[in-house]
DODORO-271003 format. One line per field, with one value per residue (C-alpha): x, y, z; residue number from 0. Coordinates in steps of 0.1 Angstrom, whole numbers. Last residue first. Example, Ala and Ser with C-alpha at 12.3 -4.5 7.8 and 13.67 -1.06 7.14 Angstrom:
2
X c(137  123)
Y c(-11  -45)
Z c(71  78)
pos c(1  0)
REM end
This chain:
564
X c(186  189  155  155  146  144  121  126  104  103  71  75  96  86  102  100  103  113  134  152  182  180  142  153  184  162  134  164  181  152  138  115  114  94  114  132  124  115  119  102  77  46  19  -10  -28  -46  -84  -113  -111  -125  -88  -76  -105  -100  -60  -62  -86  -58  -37  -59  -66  -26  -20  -51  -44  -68  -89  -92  -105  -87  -106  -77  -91  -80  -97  -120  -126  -111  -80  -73  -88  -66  -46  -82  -97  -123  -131  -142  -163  -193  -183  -186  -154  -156  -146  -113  -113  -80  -61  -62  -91  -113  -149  -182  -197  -175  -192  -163  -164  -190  -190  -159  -170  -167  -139  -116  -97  -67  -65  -42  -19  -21  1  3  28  54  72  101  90  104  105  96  68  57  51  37  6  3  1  -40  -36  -71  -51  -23  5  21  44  42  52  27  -2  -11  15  3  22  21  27  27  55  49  51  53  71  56  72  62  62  50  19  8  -17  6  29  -1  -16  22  19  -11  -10  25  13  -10  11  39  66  107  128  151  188  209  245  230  246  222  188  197  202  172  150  165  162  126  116  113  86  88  60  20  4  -22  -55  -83  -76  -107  -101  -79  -97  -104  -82  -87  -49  -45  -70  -66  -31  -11  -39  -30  10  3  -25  -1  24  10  1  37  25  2  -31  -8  -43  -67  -97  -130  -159  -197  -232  -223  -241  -214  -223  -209  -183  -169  -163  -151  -120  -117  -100  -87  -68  -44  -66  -45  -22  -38  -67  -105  -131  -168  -197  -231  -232  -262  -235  -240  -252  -221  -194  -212  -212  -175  -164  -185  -170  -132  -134  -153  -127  -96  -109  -114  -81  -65  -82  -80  -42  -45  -57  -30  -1  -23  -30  18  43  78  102  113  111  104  72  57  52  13  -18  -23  15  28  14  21  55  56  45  64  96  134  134  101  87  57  57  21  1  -1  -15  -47  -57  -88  -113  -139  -160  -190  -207  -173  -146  -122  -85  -65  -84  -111  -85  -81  -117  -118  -90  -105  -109  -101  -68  -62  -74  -54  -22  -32  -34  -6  16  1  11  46  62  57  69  86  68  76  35  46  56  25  2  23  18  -20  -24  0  -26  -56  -42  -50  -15  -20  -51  -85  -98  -136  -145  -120  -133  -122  -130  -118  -156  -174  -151  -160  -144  -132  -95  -74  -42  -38  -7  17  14  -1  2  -25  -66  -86  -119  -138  -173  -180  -187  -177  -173  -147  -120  -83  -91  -106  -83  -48  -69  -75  -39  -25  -50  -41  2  -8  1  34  40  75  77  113  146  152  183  174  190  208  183  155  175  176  140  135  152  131  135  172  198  180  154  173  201  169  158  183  190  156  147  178  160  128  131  141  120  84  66  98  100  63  67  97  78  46  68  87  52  43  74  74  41  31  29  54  43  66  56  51  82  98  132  133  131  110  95  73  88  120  107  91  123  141  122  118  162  155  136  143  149  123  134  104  125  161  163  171  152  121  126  122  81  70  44  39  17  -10  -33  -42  -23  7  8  43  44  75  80  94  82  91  91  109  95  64  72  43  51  28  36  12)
Y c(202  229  253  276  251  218  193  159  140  107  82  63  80  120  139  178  206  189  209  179  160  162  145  119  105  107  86  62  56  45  22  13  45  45  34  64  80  113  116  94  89  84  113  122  156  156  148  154  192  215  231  220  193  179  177  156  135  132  122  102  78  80  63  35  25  -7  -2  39  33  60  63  70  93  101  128  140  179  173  195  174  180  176  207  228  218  242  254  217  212  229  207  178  161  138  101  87  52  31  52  19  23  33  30  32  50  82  113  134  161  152  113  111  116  83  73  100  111  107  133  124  144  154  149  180  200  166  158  175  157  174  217  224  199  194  231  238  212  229  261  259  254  236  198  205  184  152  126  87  56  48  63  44  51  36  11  -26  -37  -8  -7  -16  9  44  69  104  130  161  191  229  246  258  230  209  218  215  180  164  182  169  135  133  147  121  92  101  120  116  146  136  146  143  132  111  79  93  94  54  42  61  42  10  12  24  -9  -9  -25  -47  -55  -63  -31  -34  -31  -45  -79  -100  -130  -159  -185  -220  -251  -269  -273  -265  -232  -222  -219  -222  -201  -175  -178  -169  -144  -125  -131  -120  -87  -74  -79  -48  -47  -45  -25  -54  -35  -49  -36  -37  -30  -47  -24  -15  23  35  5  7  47  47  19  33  68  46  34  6  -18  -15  -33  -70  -70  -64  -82  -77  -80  -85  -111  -109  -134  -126  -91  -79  -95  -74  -43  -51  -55  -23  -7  -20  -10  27  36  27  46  77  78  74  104  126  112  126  158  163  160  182  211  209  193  204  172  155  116  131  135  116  134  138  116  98  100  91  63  50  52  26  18  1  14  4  -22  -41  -71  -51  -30  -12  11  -14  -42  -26  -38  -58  -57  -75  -50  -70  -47  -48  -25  -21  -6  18  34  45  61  84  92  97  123  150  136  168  175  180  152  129  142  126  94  96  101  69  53  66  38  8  20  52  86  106  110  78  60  61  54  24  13  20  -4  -27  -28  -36  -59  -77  -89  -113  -131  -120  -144  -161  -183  -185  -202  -193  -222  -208  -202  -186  -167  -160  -152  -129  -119  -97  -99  -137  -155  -156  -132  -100  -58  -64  -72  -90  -94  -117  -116  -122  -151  -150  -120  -91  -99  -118  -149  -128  -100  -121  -153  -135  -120  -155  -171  -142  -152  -190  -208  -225  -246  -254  -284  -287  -278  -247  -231  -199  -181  -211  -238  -211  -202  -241  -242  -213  -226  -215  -178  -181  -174  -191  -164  -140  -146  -147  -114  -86  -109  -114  -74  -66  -88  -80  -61  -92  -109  -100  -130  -152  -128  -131  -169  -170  -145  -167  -199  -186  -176  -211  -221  -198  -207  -175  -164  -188  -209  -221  -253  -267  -239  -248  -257  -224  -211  -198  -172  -157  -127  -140  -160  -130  -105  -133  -133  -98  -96  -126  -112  -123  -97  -74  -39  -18  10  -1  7  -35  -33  -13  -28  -59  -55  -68  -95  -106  -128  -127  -160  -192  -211  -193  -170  -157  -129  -118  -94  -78  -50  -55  -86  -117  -122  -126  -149  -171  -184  -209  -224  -248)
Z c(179  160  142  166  195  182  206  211  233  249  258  228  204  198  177  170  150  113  88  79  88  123  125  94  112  146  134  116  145  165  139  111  88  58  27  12  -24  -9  33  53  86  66  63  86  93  126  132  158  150  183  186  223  228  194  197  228  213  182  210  227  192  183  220  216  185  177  206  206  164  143  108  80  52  15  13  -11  -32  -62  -54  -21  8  42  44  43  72  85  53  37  63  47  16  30  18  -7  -2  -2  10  17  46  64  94  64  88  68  41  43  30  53  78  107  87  109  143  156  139  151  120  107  76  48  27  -14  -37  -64  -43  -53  -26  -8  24  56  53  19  13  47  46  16  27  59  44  46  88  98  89  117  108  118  106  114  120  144  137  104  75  46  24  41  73  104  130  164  193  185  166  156  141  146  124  144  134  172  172  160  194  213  203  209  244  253  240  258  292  291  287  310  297  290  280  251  249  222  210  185  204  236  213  199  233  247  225  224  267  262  239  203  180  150  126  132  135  103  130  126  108  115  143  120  106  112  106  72  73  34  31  70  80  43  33  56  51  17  18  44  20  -10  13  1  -36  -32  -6  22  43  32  16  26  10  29  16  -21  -50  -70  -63  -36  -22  -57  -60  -27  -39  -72  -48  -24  -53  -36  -51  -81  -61  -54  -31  -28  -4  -9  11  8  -19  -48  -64  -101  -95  -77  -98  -129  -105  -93  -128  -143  -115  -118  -155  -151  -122  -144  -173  -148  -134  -168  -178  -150  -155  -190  -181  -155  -181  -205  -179  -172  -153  -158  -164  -132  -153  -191  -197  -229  -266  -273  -267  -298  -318  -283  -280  -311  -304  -284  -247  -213  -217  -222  -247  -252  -235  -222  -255  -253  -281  -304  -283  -280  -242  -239  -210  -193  -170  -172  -203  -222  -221  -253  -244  -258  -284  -257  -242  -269  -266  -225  -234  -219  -184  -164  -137  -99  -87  -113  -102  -72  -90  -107  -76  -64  -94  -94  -69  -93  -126  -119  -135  -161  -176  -203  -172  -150  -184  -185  -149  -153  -186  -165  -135  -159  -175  -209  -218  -197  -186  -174  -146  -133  -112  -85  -55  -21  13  46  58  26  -3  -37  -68  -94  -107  -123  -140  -147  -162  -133  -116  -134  -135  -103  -98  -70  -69  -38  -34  6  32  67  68  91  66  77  54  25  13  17  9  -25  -29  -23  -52  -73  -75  -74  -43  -39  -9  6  31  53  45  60  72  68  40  21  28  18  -17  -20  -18  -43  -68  -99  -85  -75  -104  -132  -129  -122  -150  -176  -163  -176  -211  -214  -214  -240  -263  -258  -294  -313  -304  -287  -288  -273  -243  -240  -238  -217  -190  -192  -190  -161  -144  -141  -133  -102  -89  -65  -29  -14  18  39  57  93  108  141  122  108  145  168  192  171  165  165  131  118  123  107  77  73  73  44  24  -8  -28  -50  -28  -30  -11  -6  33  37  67  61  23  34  41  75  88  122  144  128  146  136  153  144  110  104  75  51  26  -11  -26  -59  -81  -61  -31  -10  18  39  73  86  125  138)
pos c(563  562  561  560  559  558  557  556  555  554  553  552  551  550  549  548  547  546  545  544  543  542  541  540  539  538  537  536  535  534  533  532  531  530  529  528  527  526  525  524  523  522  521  520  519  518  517  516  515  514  513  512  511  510  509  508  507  506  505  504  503  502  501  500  499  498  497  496  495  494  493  492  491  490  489  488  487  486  485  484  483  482  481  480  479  478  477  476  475  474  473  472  471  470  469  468  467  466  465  464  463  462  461  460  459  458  457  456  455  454  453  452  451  450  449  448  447  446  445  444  443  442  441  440  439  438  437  436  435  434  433  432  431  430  429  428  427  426  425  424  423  422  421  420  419  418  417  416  415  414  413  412  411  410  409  408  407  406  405  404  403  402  401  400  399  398  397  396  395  394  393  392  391  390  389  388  387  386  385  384  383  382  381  380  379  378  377  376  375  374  373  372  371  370  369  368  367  366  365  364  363  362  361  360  359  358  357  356  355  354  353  352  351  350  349  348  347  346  345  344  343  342  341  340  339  338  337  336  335  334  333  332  331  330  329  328  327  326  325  324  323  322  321  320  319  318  317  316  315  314  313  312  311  310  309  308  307  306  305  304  303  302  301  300  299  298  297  296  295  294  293  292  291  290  289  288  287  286  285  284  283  282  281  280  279  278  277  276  275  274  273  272  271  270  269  268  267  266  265  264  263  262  261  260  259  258  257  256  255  254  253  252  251  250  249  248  247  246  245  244  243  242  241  240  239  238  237  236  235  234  233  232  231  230  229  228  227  226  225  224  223  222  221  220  219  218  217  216  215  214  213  212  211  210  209  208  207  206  205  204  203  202  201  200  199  198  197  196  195  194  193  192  191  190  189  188  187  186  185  184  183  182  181  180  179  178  177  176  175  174  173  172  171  170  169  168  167  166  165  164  163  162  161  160  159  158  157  156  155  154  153  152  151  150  149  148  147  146  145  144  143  142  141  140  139  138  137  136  135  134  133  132  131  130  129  128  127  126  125  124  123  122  121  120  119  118  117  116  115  114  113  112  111  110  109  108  107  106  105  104  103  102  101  100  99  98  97  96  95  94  93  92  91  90  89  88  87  86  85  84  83  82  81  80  79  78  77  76  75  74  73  72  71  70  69  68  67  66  65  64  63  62  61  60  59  58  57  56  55  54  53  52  51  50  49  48  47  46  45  44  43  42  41  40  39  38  37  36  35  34  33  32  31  30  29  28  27  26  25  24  23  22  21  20  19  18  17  16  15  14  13  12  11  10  9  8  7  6  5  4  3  2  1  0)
REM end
């Protein structure tokens, strides 16, 4: 049977194809598109799923969407309605939208693809659940999600045992956890739904001083419950996410690229922190009502890897789970999962090891794409290329990396990739001024071999998708400087030889020439861009920056004075 779940609609739009079962792809829009976060339907991700697969529209049981539209139309109405006259400028941006193609989402299908057979529509938490649960290791395990919201909830607890999840427990709009992190993200100047991640590095690098002031923010009870203060927010408001009020407690707000300053870094500390103490006291309170084991997280806030250590160390479950598109794109995974197992009553899928489950190129693409560049590539067998990849970072040269199928969700994984050499301490600068022009604040990832990670890192089990950050031992910390961040963790990727077998021997390859199992990671863009998905877009990025070297498949690129 043939499930394919779409996630549209908000931001960071996608499409997954379960068959029988199985994974057989997922992709985010965006990768196609190249309009990062892009909330259309996905319609380019769609297709890729379908060809993927081997089928058509026509082959298709039922789509499954990842949320009830109406549902969430009445939340949006309602808060628009609350708000008046100051949301007015908000619902006249989003009515059009949602009478445009979000309440008529089976004619948007007909249109699209063709389709005109059996539409589902989960709840927006119920598809990030199944997307955490169904593809997990366990066969029974607490479930918590927690997002901005979906349709009226914002986070979520439950359990999960065969292909059966309960939700027992949920925290409704305007009380969200995700928002109250989304409007922090804004007042400090940065963009709603891309900044987060920059706020929490920023957060590494600064001190909770305003734990008070936070305090006046939100109330926390003893099970992690929480309620926002409603005077210091404007979700329906005109052009940002908090009033004035805000302001007058924590200081005037950042302008977007303004200079960053101690205060700005304080508050993320802050808002790090806060964040940390609610999904803790939530995990610890799910924890001790279900004595469970294991624990699957999804839903974007979960993209935290920094929360995400602090849960699996002291919440008390053994095991966490973190499924690697834990945002809105992994709504579709959950969607087309559930659609497979939660409605068919069929069994589950094998556990999700590996997040390599978009499109792929073959050598004839490859060198198509290098020859209408105008360049030459030499071509090397499989050992040669660990070897020479492993040397050329050695040496403290930039490679990208491109390689067989392209990763679902955020995080670059080893195969759409760019690499650095985590001993070198001007690594960091490097990427910066030569590929990524990021902020210096952000730190970059360590792939690691997973057998000899807990050598460098406190790590309490594998993090095959860059979504644990524990500390770095500190007589480690020396030897690979490039990959701690200012607070002294990682944010590590564990490389497993049978779920990446290529990026596993080249990292070997790097251990044997420099005696570190690990090589610095970061995705294969530049700023504001959507990782790349294909050929042409590797080598558009390689000549376009200050980049040494590319290699696609089995082919190298090399620059030799800085030209191609």
């Amino acid at each position: 049977m043939n499930f394919l779940g779409i996630s549209a609609y908000y931001h960071d739009s996608s499409a997954c194809l379960v068959q029988d079962g199985k994974i057989t792809a997922a992709a985010q829009e965006e990768r196609f598109s190249r309009r990062k976060n892009t909330p259309d339907f996905p319609a380019d991700a769609v297709n890729y799923c379908l060809q993927a697969g081997n089928i058509t529209a026509d082959d298709l049981d039922r789509v499954v969407f990842y949320e009830k539209p109406f549902l969430k139309f009445a939340r949006v109405l309602t808060g628009h309605i609350g708000a008046w006259p100051f949301s007015f400028s908000s619902f006249m941006r989003s009515m059009p939208l949602w009478l445009d193609d979000r309440l008529t989402l089976p004619l948007t299908l007909k249109e699209h693809m063709g389709y005109g057979g059996k539409v589902c529509f989960l709840k927006h938490h119920l598809s990030h659940a199944a997307s955490a649960f169904l593809p997990s290791p366990f066969e029974e395990a607490a479930i918590l999600t927690a997002d901005a919201v979906g349709e009226w909830a914002t986070t979520t607890c439950g359990t999960g045992s065969g292909s059966v999840i309960k939700i027992d427990r949920e925290i409704l709009f305007p009380d969200s956890i995700g928002l109250f992190y989304t409007a922090i993200t804004t007042f400090l100047g940065f963009e709603a739904h891309e900044g987060e991640g920059k706020v929490m590095g920023l957060a590494g690098c600064g001190r909770p001083k305003f734990m008070k002031e936070f305090g006046e923010l939100a109330g926390i009870a003893s099970d992690g419950s929480y309620r926002l203060n409603p005077d210091y927010f404007s979700f329906y408001g005109k052009n940002r996410m908090y009033s004035s009020r805000l302001e007058e407690l924590l200081g005037p707000a950042r302008e977007a690229e303004g200079p960053l300053d101690e205060r700005h870094a304080d508050i993320a500390a802050s808002l790090q922190k806060f964040t940390e103490d609610v999904l803790l006291k939530i995990a610890t309170d799910l924890y001790e009502r279900t004595r469970m084991e294991n624990l699957c997280l999804a839903g974007g806030v979960f993209l935290n890897c920094v929360a995400n250590h602090k849960i699996l160390e002291r919440s008390g479950f053994r095991h966490v789970f973190v499924q690697p598109a834990a945002g809105d794109c992994g709504g579709a995974l959950g969607a087309a999962l559930y659609g497979a197992c939660g409605l068919s009553g069929k069994s589950r899928p094998a556990a999700m090891m590996h997040a390599y489950l978009g499109p792929e190129f073959s050598e004839r693409e490859i060198e198509r794409a290098v020859a209408a560049a105008g360049l030459r590539a030499q071509r090397l067998s499989d050992g040669e290329l660990a070897a020479r990849t492993a040397g050329l970072v050695a040496d403290g040269r930039i490679a990208g990396w491109f390689q067989g199928r392209m990763e679902f969700g955020p995080r670059a994984l080893g195969n759409r990739t760019i690499l650095g050499d985590p001993r070198n301490p001007d690594m960091k600068r490097l990427l910066n001024d030569k590929v990524k022009h990021r902020e210096p604040f952000r730190p970059y990832a360590p792939a690691v071999l997973a057998g000899r990670a807990n050598e460098y890192f406190e790590l309490l089990g594998d993090s095959p998708f860059m979504l644990m950050a524990p500390p770095v031992r500190r007589e480690k910390s020396a030897a690979v400087p490039a990959a701690c961040h200012d607070d002294g963790t990682a944010r590590v990727q564990t490389v497993d030889r049978a779920a990446n077998p290529r990026f596993y021997s080249l990292i070997e390859a790097f251990d044997k020439l420099t005696g570190v199992p690990m090589v610095l990671n970061t995705s294969f863009n530049r700023r504001g861009e959507p990782v790349v998905r294909a050929p042409a877009e590797a080598l558009k990025v390689y000549l376009e920056t200050g980049m040494d070297a590319l290699v696609m498949g089995n082919f190298m690129l090399e620059k030799k004075n800085g030209k191609a």
